[in-house]
NUGU-273677 format. One record per residue: residue number from 1; residue in one letter; x, y, z of N, C-alpha, C in turn. Coordinates in nm, 3 decimals. Example, Ala and Ser with C-alpha at 12.3 -4.5 7.8 and 13.67 -1.06 7.14 Angstrom:
BEGIN
<pt resi="1" resn="a" n_x="1.319" n_y="-0.569" n_z="0.780" ca_x="1.230" ca_y="-0.450" ca_z="0.780" c_x="1.320" c_y="-0.330" c_z="0.780"/>
<pt resi="2" resn="s" n_x="1.285" n_y="-0.225" n_z="0.708" ca_x="1.367" ca_y="-0.106" ca_z="0.714" c_x="1.290" c_y="0.003" c_z="0.787"/>
END
This chain:
BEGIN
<pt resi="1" resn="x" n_x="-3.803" n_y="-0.178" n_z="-2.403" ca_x="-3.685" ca_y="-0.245" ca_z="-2.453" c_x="-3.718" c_y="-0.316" c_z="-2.584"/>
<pt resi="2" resn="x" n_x="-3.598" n_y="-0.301" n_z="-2.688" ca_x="-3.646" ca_y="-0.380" ca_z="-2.821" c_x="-3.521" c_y="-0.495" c_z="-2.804"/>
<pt resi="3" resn="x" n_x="-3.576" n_y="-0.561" n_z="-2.900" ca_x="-3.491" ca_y="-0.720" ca_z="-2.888" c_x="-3.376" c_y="-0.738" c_z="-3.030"/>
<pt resi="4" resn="x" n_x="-3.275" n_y="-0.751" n_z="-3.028" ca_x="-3.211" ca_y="-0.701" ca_z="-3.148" c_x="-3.119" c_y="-0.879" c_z="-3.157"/>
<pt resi="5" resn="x" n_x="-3.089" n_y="-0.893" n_z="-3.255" ca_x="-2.927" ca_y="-1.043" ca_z="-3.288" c_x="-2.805" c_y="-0.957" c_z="-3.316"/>
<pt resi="6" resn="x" n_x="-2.678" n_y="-0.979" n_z="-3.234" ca_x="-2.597" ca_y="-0.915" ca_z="-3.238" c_x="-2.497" c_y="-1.030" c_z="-3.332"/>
<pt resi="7" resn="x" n_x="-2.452" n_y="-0.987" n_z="-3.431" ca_x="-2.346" ca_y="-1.168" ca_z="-3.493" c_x="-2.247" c_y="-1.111" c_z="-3.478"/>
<pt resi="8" resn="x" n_x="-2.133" n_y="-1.177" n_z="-3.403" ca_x="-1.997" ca_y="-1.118" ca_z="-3.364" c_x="-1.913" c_y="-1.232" c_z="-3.417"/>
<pt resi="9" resn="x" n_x="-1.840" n_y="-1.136" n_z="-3.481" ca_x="-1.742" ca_y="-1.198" ca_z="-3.595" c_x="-1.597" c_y="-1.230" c_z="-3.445"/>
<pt resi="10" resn="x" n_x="-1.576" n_y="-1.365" n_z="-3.465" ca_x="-1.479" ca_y="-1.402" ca_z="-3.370" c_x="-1.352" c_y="-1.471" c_z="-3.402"/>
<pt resi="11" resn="x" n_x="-1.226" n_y="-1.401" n_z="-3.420" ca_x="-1.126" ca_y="-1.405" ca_z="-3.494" c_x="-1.003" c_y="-1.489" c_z="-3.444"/>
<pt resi="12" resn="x" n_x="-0.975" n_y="-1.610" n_z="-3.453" ca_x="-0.851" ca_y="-1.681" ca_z="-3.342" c_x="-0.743" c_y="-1.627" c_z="-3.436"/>
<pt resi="13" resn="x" n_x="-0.684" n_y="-1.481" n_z="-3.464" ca_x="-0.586" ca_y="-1.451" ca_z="-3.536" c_x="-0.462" c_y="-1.519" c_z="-3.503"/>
<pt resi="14" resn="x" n_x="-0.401" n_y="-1.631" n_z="-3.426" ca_x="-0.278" ca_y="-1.676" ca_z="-3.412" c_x="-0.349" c_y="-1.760" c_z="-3.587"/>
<pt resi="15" resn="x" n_x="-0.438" n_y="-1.787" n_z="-3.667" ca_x="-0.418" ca_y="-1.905" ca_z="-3.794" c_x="-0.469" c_y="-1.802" c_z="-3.872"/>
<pt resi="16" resn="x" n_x="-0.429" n_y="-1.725" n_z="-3.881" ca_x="-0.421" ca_y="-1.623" ca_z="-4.041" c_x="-0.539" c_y="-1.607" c_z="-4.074"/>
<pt resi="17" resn="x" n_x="-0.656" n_y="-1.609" n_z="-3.993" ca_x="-0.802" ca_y="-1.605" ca_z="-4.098" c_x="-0.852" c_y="-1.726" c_z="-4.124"/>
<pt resi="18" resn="x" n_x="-0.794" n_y="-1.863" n_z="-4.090" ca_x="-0.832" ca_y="-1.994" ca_z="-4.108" c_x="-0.930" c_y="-2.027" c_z="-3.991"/>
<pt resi="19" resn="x" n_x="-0.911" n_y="-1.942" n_z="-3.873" ca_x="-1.022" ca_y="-1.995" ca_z="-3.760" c_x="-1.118" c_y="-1.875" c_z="-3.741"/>
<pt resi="20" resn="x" n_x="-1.228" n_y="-1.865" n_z="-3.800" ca_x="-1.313" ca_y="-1.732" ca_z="-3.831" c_x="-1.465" c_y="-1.774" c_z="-3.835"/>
<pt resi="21" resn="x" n_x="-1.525" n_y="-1.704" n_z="-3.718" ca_x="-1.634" ca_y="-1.757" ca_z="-3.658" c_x="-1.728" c_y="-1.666" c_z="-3.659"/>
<pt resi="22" resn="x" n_x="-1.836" n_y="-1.709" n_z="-3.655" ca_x="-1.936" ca_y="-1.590" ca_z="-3.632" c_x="-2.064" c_y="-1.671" c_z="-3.533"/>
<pt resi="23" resn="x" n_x="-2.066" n_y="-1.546" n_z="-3.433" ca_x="-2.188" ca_y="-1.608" ca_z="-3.321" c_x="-2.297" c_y="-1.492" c_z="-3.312"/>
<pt resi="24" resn="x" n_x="-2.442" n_y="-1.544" n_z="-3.294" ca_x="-2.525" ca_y="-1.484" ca_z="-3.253" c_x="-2.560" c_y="-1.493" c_z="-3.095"/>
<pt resi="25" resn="x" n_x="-2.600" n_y="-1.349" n_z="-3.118" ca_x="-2.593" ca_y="-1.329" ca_z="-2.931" c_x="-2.755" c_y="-1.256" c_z="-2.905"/>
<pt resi="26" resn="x" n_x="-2.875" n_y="-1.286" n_z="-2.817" ca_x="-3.004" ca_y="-1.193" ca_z="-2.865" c_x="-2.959" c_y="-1.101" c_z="-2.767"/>
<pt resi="27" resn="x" n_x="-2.964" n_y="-1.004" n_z="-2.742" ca_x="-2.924" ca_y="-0.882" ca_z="-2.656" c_x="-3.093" c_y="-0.806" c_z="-2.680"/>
<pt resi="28" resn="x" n_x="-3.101" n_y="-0.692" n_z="-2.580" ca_x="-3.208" ca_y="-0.605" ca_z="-2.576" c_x="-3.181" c_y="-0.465" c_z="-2.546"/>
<pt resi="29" resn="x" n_x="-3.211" n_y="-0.326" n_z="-2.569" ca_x="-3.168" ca_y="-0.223" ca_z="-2.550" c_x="-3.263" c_y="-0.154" c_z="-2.600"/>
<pt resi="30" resn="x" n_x="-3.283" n_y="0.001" n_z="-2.578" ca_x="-3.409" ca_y="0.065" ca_z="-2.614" c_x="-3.395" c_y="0.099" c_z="-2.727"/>
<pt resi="31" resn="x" n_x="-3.249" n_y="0.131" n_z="-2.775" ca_x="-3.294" ca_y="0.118" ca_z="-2.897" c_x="-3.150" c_y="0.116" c_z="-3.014"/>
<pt resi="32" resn="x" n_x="-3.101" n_y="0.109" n_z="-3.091" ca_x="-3.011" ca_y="0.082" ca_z="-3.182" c_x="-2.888" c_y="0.182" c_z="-3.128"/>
<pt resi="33" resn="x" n_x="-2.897" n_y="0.309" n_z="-3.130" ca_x="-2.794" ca_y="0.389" ca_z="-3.061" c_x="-2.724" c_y="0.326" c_z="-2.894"/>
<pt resi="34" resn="x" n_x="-2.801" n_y="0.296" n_z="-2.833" ca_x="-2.802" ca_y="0.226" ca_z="-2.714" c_x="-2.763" c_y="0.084" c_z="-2.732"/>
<pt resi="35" resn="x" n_x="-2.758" n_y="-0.006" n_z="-2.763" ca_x="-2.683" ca_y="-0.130" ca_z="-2.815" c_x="-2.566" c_y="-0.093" c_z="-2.854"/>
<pt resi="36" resn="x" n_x="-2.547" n_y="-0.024" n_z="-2.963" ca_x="-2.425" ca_y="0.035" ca_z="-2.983" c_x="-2.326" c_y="0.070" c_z="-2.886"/>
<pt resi="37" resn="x" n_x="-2.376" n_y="0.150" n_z="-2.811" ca_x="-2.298" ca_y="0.213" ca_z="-2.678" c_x="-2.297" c_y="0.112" c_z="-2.578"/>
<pt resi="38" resn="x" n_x="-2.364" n_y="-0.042" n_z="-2.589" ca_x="-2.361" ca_y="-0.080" ca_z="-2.531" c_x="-2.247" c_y="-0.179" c_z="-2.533"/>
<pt resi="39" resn="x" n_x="-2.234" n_y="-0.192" n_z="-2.634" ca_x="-2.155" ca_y="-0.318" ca_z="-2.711" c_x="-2.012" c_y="-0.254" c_z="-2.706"/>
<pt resi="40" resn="x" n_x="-1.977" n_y="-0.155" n_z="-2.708" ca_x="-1.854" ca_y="-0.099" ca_z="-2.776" c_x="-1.789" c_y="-0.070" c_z="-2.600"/>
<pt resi="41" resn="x" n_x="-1.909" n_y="0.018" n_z="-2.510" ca_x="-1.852" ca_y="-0.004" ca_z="-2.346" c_x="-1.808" c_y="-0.195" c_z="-2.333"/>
<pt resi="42" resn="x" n_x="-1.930" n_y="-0.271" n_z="-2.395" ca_x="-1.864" ca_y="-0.382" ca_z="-2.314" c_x="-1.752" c_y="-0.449" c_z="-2.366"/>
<pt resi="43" resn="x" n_x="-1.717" n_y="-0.406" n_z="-2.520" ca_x="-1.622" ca_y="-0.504" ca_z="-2.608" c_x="-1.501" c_y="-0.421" c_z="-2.512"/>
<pt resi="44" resn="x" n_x="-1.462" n_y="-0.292" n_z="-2.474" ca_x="-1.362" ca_y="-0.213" ca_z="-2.423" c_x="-1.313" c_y="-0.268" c_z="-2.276"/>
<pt resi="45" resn="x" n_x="-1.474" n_y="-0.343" n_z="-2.199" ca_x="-1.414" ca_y="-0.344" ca_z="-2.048" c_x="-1.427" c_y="-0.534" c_z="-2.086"/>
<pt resi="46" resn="x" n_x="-1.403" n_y="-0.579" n_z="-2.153" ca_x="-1.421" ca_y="-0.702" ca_z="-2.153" c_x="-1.507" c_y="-0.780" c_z="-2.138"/>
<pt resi="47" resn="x" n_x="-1.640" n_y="-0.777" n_z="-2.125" ca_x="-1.768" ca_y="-0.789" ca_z="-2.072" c_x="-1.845" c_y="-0.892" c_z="-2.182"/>
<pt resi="48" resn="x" n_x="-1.807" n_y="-0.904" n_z="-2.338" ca_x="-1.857" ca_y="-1.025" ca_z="-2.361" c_x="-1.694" c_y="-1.123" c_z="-2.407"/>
<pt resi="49" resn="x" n_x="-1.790" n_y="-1.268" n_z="-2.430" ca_x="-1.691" ca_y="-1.339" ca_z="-2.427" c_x="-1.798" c_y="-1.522" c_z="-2.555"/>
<pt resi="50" resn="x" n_x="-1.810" n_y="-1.358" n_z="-2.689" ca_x="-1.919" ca_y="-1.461" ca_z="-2.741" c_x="-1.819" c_y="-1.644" c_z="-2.834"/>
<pt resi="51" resn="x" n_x="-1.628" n_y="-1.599" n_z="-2.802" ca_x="-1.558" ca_y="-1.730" ca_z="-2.819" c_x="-1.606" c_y="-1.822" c_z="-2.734"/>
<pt resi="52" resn="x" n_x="-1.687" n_y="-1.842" n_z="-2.649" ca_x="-1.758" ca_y="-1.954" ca_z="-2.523" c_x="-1.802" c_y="-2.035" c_z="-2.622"/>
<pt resi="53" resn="x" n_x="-1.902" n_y="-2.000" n_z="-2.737" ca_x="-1.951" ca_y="-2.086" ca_z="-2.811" c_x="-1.912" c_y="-2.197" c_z="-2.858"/>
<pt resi="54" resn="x" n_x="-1.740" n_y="-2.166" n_z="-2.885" ca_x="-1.674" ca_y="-2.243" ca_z="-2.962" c_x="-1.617" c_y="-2.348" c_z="-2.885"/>
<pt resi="55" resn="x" n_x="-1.631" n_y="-2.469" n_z="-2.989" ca_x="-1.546" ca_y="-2.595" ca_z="-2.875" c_x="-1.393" c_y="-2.584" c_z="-2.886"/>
<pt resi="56" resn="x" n_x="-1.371" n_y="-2.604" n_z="-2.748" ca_x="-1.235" ca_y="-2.610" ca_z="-2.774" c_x="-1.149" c_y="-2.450" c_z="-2.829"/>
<pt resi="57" resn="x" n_x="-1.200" n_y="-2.300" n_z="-2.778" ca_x="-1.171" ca_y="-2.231" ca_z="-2.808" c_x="-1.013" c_y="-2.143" c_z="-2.756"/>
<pt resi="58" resn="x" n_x="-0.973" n_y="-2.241" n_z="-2.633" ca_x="-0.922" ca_y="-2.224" ca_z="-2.565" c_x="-0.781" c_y="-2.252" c_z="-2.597"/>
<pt resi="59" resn="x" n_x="-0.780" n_y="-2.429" n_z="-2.663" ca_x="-0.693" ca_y="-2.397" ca_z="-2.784" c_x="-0.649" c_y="-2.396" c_z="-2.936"/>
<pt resi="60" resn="x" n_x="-0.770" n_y="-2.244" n_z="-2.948" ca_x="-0.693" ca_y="-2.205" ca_z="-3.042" c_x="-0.652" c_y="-2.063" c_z="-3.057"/>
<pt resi="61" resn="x" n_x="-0.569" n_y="-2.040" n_z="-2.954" ca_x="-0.529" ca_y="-1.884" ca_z="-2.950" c_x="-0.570" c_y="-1.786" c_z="-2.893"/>
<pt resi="62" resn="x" n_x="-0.507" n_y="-1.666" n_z="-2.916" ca_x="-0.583" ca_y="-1.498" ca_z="-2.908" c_x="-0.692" c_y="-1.480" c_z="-2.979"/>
<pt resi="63" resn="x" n_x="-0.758" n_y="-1.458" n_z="-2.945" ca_x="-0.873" ca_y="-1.380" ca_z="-3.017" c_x="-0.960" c_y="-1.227" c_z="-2.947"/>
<pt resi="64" resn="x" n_x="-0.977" n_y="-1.206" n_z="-3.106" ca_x="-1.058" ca_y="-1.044" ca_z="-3.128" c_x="-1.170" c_y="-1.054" c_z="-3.147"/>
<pt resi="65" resn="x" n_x="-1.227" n_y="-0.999" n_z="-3.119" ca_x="-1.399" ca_y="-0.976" ca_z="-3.131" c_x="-1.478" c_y="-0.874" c_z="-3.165"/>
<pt resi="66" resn="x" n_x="-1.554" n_y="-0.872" n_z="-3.238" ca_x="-1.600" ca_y="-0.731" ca_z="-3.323" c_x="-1.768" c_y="-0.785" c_z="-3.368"/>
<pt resi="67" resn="x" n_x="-1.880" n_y="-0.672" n_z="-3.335" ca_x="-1.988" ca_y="-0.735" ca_z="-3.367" c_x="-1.951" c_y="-0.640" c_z="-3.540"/>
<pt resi="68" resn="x" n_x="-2.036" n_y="-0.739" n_z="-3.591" ca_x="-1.973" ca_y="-0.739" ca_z="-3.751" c_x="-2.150" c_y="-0.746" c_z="-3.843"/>
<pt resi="69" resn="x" n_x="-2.241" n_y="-0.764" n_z="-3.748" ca_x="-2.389" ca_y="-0.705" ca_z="-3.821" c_x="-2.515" c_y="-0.716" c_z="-3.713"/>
<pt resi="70" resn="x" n_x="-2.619" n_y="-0.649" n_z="-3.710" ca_x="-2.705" ca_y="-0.623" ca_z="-3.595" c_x="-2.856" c_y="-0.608" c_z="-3.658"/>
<pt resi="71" resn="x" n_x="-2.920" n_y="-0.748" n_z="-3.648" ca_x="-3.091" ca_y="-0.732" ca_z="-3.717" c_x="-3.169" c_y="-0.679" c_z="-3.562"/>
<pt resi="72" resn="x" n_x="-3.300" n_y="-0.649" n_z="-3.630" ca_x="-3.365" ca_y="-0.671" ca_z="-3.530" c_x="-3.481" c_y="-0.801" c_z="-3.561"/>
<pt resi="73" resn="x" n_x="-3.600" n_y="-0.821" n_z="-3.456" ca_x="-3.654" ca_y="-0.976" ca_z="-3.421" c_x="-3.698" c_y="-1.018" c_z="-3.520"/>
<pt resi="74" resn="x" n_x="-3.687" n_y="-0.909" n_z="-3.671" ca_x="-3.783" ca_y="-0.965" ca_z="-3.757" c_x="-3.645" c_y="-1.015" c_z="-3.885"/>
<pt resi="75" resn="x" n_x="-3.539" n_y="-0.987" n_z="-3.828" ca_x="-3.480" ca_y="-1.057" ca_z="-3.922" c_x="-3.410" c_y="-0.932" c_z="-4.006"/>
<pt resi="76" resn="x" n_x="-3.445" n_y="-0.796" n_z="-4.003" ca_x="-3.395" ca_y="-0.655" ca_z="-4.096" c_x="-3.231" c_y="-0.614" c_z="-4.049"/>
<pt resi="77" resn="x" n_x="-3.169" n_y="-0.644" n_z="-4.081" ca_x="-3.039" ca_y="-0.552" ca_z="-4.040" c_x="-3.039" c_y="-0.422" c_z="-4.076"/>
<pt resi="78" resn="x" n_x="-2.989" n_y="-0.376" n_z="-3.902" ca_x="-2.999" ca_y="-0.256" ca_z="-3.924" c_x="-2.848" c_y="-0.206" c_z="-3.885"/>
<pt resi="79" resn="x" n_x="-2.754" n_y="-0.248" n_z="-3.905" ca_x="-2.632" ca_y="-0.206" ca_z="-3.851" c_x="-2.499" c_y="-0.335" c_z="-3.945"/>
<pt resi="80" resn="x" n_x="-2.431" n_y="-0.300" n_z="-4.010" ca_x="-2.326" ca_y="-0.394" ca_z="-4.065" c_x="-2.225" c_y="-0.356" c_z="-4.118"/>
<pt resi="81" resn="x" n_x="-2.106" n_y="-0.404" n_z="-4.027" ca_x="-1.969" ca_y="-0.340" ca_z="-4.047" c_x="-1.908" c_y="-0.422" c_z="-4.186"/>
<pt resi="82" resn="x" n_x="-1.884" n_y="-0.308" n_z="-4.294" ca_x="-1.844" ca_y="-0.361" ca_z="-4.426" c_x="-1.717" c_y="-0.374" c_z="-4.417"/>
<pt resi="83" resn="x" n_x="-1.641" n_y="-0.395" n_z="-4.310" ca_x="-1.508" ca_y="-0.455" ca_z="-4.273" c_x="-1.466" c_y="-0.580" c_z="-4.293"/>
<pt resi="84" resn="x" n_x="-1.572" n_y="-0.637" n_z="-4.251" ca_x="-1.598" ca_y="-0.759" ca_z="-4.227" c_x="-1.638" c_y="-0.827" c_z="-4.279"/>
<pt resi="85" resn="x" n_x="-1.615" n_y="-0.951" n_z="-4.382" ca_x="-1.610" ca_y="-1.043" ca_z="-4.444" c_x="-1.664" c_y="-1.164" c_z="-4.418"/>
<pt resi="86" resn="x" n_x="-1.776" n_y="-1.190" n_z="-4.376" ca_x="-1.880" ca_y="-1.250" ca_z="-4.356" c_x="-1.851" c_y="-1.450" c_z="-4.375"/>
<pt resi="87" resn="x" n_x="-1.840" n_y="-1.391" n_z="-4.519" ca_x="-1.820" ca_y="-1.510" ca_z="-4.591" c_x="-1.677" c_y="-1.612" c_z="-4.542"/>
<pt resi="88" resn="x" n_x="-1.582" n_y="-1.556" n_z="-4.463" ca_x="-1.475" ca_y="-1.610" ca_z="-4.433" c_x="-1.492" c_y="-1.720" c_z="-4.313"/>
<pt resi="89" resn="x" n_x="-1.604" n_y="-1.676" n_z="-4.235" ca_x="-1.626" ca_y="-1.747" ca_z="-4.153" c_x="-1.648" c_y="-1.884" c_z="-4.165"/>
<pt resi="90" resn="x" n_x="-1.607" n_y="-1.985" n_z="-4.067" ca_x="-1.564" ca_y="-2.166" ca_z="-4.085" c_x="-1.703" c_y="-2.153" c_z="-4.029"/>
<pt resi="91" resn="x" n_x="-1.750" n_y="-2.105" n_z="-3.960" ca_x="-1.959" ca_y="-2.160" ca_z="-3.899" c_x="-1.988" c_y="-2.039" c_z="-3.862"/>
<pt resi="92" resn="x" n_x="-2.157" n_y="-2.059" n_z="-3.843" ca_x="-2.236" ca_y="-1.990" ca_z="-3.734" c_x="-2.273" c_y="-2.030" c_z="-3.642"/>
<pt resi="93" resn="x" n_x="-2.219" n_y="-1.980" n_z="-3.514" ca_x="-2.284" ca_y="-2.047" ca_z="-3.369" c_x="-2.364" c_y="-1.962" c_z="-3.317"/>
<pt resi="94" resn="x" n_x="-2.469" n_y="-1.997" n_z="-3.240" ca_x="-2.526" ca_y="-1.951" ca_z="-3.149" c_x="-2.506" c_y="-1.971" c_z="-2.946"/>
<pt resi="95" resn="x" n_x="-2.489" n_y="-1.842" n_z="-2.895" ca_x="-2.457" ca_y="-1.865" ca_z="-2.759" c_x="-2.641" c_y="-1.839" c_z="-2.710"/>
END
């Protein structure tokens, strides 16, 4: 098993892009294809829930969740959705 940081861009879309978060999550998988498949089965059956981080997340709305870049332990990203706008985010949390 390798050890990877998953940062999931976490979106309270009821405030237009004003509540825009990003959390790190350490996850493990054998290997980058497999995280992938892992992440995308669990974002589908509901399985993470990396808005926990946030205080008070409860009220502020709906939210979407999308992992939005993926290093591994040494810090290299190896995976980053150019969708996603990094910079918009109000913090970085860690769960």
């Amino acid at each position: 098993m390798k050890n990877f940081v998953v940062f999931w861009e976490v979106d309270f879309f009821d405030h237009d892009g004003s509540e825009i978060y990003l959390v790190k999550e350490k996850m493990s998988a054998n290997d980058l294809d497999s995280l992938l498949e892992q992440l995308d089965e669990g974002i589908e059956n509901d399985e993470f829930t990396p808005e926990q981080a946030i205080e008070n997340n409860f009220d502020l709305g709906n939210v979407n969740i999308e992992y939005a870049l993926i290093e591994d332990c040494d810090g290299k990203v190896l995976y980053e959705d150019k969708d996603i706008d990094r910079s918009k985010a109000k913090k970085t949390l860690e769960l």
